[in-house]
C-alpha positions in Angstrom: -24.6 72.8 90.5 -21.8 70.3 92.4 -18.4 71.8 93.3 -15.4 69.6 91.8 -14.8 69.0 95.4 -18.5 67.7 96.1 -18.6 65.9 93.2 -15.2 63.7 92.8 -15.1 63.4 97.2 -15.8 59.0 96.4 -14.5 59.2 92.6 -15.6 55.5 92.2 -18.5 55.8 93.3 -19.6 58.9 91.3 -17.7 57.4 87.3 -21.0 55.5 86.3 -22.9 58.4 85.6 -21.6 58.6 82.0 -22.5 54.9 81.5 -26.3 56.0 81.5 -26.3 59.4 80.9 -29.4 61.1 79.1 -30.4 64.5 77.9 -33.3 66.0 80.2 -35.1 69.2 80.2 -33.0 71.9 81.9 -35.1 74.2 84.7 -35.9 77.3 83.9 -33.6 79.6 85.4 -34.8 83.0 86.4 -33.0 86.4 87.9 -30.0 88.0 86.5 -27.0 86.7 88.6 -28.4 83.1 87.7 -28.8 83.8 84.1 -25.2 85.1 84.2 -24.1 82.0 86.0 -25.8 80.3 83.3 -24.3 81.9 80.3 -21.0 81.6 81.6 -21.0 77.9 82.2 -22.6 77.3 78.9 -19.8 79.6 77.7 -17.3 77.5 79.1 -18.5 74.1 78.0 -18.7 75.8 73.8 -15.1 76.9 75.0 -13.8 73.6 75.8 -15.5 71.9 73.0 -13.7 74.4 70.2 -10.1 73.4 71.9 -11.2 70.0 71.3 -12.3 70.5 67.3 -9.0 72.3 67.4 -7.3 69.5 68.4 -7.7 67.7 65.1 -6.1 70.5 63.2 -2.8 68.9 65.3 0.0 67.8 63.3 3.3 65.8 64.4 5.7 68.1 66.0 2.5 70.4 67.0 5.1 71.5 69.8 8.1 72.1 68.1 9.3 68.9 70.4 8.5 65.7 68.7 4.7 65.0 70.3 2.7 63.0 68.5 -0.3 64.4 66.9 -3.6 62.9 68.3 -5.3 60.0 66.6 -9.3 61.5 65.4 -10.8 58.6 67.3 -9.4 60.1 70.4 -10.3 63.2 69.5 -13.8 61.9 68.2 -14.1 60.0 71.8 -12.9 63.4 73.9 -15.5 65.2 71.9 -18.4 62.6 72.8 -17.3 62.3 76.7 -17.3 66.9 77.1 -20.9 66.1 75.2 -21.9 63.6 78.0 -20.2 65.7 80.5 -22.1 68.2 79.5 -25.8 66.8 79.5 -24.7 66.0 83.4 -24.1 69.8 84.1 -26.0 70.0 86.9 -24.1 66.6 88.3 -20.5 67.0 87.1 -19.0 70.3 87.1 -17.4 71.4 83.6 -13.6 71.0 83.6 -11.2 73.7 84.9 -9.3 72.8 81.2 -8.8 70.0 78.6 -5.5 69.9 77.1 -3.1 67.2 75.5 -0.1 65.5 75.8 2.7 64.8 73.9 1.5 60.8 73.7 -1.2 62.3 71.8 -3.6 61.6 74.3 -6.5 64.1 75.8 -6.7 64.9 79.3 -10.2 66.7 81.2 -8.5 68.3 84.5 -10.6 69.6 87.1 -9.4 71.2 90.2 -10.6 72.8 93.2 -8.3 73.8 96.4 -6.3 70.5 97.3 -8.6 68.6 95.1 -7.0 67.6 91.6 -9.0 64.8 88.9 -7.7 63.8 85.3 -9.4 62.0 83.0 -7.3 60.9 80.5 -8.3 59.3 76.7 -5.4 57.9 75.0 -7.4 54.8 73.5 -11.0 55.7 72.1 -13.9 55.7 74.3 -12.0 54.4 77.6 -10.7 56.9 80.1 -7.7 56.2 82.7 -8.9 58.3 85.9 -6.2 59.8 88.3 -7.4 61.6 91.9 -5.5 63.1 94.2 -6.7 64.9 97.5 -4.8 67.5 99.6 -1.2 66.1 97.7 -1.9 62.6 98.8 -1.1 59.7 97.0 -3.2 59.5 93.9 -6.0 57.1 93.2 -6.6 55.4 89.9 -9.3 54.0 87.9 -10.1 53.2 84.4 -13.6 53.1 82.5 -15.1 52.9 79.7 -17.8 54.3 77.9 
């Protein structure tokens, strides 16, 4: 499985996988440390996916603040991208969390030492990219999908 840091080192170059992404057969894993490793990351991935369904359970004001509850396409489109993320597992690490922001919009962060990537939705099925290395100025990109 890629590191965060292995995986987002040329961001551009590594966002088309979800453009053409397709279920295949995962290998069979053997030994108890992997099947641990295993279970865990599949834990993880059924984690994030249940903050997303709760996400649509979000009303205005879900912060006591005055953010915007967010629109069930987004939602609908988050849901779809973790799925895709997902079925690359063994390309894409899962997210360190998912969260949302006051705009309404979800954000996939992933981070690893001085390595920190966002995707954000905030319009369904296009995602607005942010990367930043070692506290450097942050790269952007935008896809769809």
């Amino acid at each position: 499985m890629s590191t965060v840091r292995d995986y987002f080192r040329n961001p551009e170059a590594n966002l088309s996988w979800f453009k053409d992404a397709q279920v295949y057969e995962q290998p069979d894993v053997s030994g108890t440390l992997l099947m641990s490793i295993e279970q865990e990351s599949m834990h993880r991935w059924s984690d994030l996916e249940t903050r997303l369904f709760g996400y649509k359970r979000l009303t205005e004001n879900w912060d006591y603040e005055g953010a915007d509850a967010p629109r069930p396409e987004i939602v609908d489109s988050a849901i779809d991208f973790l799925r895709i993320l997902k079925i690359q597992n063994e390309r894409v690490p899962a997210p360190s969390t998912v969260t949302i922001s006051p705009a309404g919009a979800v954000i996939f962060v992933w981070r690893d030492g001085g390595l920190y990537v966002d995707a954000e939705i905030s319009s369904p099925r296009l995602i607005e990219w942010m990367t930043i290395v070692n506290n450097a100025r942050p790269t952007h990109a935008v896809t769809r999908f």
